[in-house]
MIVO-652255 format. One record per atom (N, C-alpha, C): residue number from 1; x, y, z. Coordinates in Angstrom, 3 decimals. Each point is the difference from the previous one (the first is absolute). Layout:
BEGIN
+-----+----------+----------+----------+
| seq |        X |        Y |        Z |
+-----+----------+----------+----------+
| NUM |        X |        Y |        Z |
...
+-----+----------+----------+----------+
//
This chain:
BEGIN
+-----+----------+----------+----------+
| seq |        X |        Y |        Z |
+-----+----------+----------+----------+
|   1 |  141.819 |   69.796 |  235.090 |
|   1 |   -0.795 |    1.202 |   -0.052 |
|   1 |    0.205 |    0.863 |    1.240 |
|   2 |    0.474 |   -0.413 |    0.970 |
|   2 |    0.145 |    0.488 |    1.583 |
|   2 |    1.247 |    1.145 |   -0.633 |
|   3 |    0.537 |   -0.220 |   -0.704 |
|   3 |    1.089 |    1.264 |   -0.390 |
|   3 |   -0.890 |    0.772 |   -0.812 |
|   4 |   -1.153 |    0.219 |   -0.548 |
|   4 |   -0.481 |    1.142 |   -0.724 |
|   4 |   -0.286 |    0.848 |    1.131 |
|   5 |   -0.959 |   -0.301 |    1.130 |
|   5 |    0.084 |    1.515 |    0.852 |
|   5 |    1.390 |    0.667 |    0.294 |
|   6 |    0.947 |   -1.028 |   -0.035 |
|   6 |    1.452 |    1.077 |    0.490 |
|   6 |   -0.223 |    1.473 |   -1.589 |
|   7 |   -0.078 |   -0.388 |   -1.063 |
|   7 |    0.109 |    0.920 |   -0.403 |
|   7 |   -0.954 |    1.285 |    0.000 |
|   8 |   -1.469 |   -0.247 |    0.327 |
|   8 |   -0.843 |    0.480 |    0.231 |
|   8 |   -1.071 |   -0.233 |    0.704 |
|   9 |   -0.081 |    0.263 |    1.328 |
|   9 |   -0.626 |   -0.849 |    1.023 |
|   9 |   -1.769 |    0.247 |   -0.011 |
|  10 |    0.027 |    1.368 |   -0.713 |
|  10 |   -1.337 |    0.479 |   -0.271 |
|  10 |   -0.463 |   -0.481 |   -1.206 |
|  11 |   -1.445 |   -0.399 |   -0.673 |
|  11 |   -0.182 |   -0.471 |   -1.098 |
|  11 |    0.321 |    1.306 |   -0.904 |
|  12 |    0.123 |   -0.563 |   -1.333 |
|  12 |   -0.291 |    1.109 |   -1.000 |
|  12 |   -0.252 |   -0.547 |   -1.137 |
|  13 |   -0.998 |    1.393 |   -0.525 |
|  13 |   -0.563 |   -0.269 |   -0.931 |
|  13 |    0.352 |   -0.587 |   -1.145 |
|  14 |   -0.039 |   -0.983 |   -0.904 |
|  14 |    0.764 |   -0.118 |   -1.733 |
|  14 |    0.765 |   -0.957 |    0.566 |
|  15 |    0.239 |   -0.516 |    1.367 |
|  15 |    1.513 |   -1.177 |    0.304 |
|  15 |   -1.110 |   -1.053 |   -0.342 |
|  16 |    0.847 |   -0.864 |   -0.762 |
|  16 |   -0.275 |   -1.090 |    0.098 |
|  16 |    0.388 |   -1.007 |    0.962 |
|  17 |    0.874 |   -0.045 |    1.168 |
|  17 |    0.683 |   -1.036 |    0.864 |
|  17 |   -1.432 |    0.581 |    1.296 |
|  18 |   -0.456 |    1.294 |   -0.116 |
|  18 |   -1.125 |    0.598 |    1.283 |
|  18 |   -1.486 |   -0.718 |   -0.374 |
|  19 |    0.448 |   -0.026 |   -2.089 |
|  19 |   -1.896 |   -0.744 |    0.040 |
|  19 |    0.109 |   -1.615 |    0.437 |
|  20 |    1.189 |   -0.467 |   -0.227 |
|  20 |    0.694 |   -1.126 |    0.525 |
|  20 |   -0.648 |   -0.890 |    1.303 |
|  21 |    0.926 |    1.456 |    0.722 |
|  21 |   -0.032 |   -0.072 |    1.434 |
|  21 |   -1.736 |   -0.318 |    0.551 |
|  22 |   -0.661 |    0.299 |   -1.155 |
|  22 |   -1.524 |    0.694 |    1.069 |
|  22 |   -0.899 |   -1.141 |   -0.595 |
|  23 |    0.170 |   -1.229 |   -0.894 |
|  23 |   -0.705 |   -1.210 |   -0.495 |
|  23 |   -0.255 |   -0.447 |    0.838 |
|  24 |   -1.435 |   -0.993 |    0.152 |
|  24 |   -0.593 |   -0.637 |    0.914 |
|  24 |   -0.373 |   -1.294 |   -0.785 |
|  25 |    0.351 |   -1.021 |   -0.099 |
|  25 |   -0.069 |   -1.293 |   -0.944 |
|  25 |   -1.446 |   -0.583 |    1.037 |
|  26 |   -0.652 |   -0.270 |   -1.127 |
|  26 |   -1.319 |   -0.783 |    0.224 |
|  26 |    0.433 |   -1.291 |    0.090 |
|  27 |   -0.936 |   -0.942 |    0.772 |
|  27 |    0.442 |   -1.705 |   -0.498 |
|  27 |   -1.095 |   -0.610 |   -0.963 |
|  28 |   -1.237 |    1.176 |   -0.113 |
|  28 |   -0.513 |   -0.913 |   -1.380 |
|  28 |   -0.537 |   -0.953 |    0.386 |
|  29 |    0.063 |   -1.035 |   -0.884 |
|  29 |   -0.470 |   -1.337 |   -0.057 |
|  29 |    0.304 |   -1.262 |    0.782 |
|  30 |    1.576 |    0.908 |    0.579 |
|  30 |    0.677 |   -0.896 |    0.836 |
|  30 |   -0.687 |   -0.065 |    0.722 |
|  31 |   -0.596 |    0.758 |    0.748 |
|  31 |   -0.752 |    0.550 |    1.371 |
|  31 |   -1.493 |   -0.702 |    0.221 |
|  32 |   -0.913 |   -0.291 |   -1.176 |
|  32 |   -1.016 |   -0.605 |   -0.129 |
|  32 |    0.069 |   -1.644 |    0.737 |
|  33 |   -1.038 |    0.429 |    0.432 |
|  33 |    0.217 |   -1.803 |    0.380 |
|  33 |   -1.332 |   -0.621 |   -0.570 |
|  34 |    0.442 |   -1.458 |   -0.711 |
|  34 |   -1.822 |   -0.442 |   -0.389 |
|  34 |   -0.982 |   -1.157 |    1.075 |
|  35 |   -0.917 |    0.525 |    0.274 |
|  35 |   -0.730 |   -0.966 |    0.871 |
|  35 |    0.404 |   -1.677 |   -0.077 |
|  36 |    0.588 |   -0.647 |    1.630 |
|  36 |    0.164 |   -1.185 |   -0.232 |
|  36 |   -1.152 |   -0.957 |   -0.889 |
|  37 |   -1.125 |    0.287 |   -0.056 |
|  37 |   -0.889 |   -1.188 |   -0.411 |
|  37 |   -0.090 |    0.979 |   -1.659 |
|  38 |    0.251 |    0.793 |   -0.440 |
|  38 |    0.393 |    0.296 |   -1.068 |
|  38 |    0.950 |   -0.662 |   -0.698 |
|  39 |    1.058 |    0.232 |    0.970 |
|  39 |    1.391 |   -0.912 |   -0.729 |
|  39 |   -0.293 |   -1.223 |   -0.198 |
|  40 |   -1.065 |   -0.940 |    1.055 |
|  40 |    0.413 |   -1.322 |   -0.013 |
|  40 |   -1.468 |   -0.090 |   -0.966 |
|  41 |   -0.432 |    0.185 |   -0.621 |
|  41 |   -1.440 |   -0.342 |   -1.200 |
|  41 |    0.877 |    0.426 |   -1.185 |
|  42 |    0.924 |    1.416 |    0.378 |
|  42 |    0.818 |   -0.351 |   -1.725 |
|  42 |    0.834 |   -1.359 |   -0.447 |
|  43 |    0.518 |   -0.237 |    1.654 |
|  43 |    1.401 |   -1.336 |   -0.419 |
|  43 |   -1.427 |   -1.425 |   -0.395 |
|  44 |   -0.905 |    0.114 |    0.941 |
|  44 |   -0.907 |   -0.906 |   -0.444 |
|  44 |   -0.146 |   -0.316 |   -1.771 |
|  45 |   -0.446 |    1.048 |   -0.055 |
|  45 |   -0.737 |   -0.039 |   -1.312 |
|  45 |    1.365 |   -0.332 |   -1.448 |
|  46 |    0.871 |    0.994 |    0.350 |
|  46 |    1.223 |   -0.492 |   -0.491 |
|  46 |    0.726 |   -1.270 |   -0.101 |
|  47 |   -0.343 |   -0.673 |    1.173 |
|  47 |    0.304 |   -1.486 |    0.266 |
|  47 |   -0.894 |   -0.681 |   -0.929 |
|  48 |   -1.206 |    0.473 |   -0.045 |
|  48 |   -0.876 |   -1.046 |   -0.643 |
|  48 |   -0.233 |    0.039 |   -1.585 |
|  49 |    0.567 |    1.235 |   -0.408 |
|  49 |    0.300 |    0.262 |   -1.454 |
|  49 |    1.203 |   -0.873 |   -0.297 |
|  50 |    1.242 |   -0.010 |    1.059 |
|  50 |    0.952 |   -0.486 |   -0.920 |
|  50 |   -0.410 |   -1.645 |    0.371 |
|  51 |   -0.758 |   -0.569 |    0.854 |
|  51 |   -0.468 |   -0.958 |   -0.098 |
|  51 |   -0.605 |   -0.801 |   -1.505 |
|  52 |   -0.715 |    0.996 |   -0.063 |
|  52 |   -0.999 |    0.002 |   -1.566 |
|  52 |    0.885 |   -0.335 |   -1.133 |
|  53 |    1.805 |    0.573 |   -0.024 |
|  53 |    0.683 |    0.502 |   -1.368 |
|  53 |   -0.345 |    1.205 |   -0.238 |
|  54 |   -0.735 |    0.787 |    0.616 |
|  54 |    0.139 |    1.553 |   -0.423 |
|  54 |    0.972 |    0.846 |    0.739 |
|  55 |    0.907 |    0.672 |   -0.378 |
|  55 |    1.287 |    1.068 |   -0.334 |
|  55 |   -0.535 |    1.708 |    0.041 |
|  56 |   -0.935 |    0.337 |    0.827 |
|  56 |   -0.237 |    1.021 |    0.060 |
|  56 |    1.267 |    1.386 |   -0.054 |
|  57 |   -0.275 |    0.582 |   -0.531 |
|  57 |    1.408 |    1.341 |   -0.224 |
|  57 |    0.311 |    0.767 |    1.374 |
|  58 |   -0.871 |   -0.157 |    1.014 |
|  58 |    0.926 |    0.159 |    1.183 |
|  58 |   -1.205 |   -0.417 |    1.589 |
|  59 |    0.607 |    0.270 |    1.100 |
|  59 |   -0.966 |   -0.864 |    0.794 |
|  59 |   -1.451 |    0.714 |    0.584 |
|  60 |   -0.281 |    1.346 |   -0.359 |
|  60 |   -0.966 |    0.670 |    0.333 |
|  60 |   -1.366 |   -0.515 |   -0.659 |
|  61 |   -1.174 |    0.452 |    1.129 |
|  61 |   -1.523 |   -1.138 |   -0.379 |
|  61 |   -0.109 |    0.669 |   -1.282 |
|  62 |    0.295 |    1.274 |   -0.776 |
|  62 |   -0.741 |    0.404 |   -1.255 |
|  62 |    1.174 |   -0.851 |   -1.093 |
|  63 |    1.194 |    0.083 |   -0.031 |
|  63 |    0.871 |   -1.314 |   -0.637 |
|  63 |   -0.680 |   -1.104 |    0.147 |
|  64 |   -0.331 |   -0.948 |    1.293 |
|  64 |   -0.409 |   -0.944 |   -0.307 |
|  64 |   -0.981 |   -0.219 |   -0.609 |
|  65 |   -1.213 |    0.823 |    0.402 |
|  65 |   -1.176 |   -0.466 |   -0.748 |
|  65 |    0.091 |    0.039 |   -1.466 |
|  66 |    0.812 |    1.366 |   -0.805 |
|  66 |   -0.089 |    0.040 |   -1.072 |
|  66 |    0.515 |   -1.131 |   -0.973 |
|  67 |    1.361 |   -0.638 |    0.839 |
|  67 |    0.059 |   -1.632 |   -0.428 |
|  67 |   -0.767 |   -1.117 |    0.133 |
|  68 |   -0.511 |    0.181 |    0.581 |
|  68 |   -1.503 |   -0.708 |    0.481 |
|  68 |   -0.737 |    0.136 |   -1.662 |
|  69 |   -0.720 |    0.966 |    0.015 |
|  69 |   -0.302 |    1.251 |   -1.171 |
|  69 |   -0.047 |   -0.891 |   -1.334 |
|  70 |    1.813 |    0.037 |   -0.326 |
|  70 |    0.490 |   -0.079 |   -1.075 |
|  70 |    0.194 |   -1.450 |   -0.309 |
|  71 |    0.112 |   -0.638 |    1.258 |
|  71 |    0.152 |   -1.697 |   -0.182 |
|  71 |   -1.193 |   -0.149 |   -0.346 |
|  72 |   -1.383 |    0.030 |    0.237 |
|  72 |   -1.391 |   -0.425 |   -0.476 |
|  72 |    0.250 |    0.857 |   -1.436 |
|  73 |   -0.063 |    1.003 |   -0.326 |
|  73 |   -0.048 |    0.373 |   -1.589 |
|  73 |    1.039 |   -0.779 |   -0.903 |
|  74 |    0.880 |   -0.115 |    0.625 |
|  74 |    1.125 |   -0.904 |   -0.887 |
|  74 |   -0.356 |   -1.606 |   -0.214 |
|  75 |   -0.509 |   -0.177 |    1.220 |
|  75 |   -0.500 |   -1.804 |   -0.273 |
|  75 |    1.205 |   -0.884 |    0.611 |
|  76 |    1.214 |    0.927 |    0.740 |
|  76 |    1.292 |   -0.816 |    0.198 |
|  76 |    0.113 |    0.957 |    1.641 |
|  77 |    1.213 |   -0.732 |    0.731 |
|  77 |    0.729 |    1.107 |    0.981 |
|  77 |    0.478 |    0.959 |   -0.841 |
|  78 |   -0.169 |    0.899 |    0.908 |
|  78 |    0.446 |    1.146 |   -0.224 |
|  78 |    1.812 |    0.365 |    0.415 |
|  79 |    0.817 |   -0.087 |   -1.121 |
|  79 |    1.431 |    1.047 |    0.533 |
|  79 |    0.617 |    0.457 |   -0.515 |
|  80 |   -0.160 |    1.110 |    1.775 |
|  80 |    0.341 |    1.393 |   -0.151 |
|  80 |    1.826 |   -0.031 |   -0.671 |
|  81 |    0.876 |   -0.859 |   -0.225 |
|  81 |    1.119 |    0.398 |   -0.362 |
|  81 |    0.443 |   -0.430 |   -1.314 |
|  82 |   -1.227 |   -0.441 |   -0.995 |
|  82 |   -0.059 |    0.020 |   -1.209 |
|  82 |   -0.994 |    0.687 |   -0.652 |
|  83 |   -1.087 |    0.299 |    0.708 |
|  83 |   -0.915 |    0.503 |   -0.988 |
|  83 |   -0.517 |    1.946 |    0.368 |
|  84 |   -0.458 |   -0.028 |   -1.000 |
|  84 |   -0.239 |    1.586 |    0.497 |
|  84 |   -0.571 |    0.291 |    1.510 |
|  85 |    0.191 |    1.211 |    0.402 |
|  85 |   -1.182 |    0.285 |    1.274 |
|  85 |   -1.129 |   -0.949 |    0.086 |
|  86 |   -0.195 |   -0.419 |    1.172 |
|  86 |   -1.759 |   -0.603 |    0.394 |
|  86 |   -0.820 |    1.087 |   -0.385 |
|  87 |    0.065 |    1.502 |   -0.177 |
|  87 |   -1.238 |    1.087 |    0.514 |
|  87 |   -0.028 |   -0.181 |   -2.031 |
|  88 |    0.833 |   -0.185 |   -0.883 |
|  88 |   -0.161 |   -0.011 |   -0.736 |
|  88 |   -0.628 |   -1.189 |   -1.516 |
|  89 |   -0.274 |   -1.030 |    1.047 |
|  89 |   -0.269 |   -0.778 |   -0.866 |
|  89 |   -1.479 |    0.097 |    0.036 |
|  90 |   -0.737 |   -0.155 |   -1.247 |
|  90 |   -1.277 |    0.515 |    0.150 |
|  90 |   -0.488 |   -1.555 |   -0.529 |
|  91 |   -1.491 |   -0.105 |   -0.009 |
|  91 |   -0.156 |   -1.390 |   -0.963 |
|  91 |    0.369 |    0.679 |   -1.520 |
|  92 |    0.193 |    0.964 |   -0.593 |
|  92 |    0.317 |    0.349 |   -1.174 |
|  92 |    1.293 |   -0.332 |   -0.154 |
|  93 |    0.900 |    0.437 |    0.647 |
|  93 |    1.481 |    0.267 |    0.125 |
|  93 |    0.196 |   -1.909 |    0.463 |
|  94 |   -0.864 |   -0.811 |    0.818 |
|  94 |    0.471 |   -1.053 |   -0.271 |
|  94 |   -0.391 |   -1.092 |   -1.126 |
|  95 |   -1.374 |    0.184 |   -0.690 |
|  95 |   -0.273 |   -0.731 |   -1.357 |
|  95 |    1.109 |    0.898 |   -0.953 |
|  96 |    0.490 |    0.809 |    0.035 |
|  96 |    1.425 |    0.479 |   -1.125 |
|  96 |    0.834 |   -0.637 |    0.250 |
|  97 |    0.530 |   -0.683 |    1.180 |
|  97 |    1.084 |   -0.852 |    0.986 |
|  97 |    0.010 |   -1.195 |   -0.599 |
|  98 |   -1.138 |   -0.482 |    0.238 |
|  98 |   -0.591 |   -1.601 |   -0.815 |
|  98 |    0.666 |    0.137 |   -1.163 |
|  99 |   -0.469 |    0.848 |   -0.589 |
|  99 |   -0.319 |   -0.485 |   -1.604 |
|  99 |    1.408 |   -0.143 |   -0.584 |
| 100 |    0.934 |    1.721 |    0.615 |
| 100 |    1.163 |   -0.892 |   -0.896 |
| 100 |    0.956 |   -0.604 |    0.890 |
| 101 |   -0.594 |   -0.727 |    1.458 |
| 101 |    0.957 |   -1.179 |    0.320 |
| 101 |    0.828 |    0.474 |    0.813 |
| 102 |   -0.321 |    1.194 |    1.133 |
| 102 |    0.695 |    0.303 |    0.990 |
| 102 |   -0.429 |   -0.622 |    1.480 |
| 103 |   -0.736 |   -0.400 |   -0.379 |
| 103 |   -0.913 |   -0.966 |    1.120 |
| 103 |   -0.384 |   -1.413 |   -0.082 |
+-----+----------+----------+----------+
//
């Protein structure tokens, strides 16, 4: 890009290599950091689910609990890499599970 000012060292309007030139990249999420005793009550709790046999769909406290959730409505562990979403299993959605033998 260091060769686009040779051709025009001043911006102008309609260039695309000048709207280019003038981006400022955010880092987002990269940039976030999560509280140490945050992190270490998620790996906790995560530890103690997969302790249980529950397979939560990923390691955040609202994932876990909802496997939490879904393992008591189901009557079994809960997992996340066979069965639908945790946020979605309801006790409805799991007596339909039962009955025809997905559980």
């Amino acid at each position: 890009m260091a060769y686009h000012w040779q051709d025009h060292p001043v911006e102008v309007e309609g260039c695309f290599g000048c709207k280019v030139m003038g981006l400022q990249v955010n880092a987002g999420d990269a940039k976030r950091d999560i509280p140490e005793k945050k992190w270490q009550a998620e790996l906790r709790a995560y530890e103690d689910a997969r302790a249980q046999g529950i397979q939560p769909n990923g390691t955040s406290m609202a994932q876990i609990q909802a496997a939490h959730k879904a393992s008591e409505a189901l009557g079994k562990a809960y997992d996340g890499d066979t069965m639908p979403k945790a946020h979605q299993i309801t006790d409805k959605v799991a007596t339909t599970m039962k009955e025809v033998g997905l559980v």
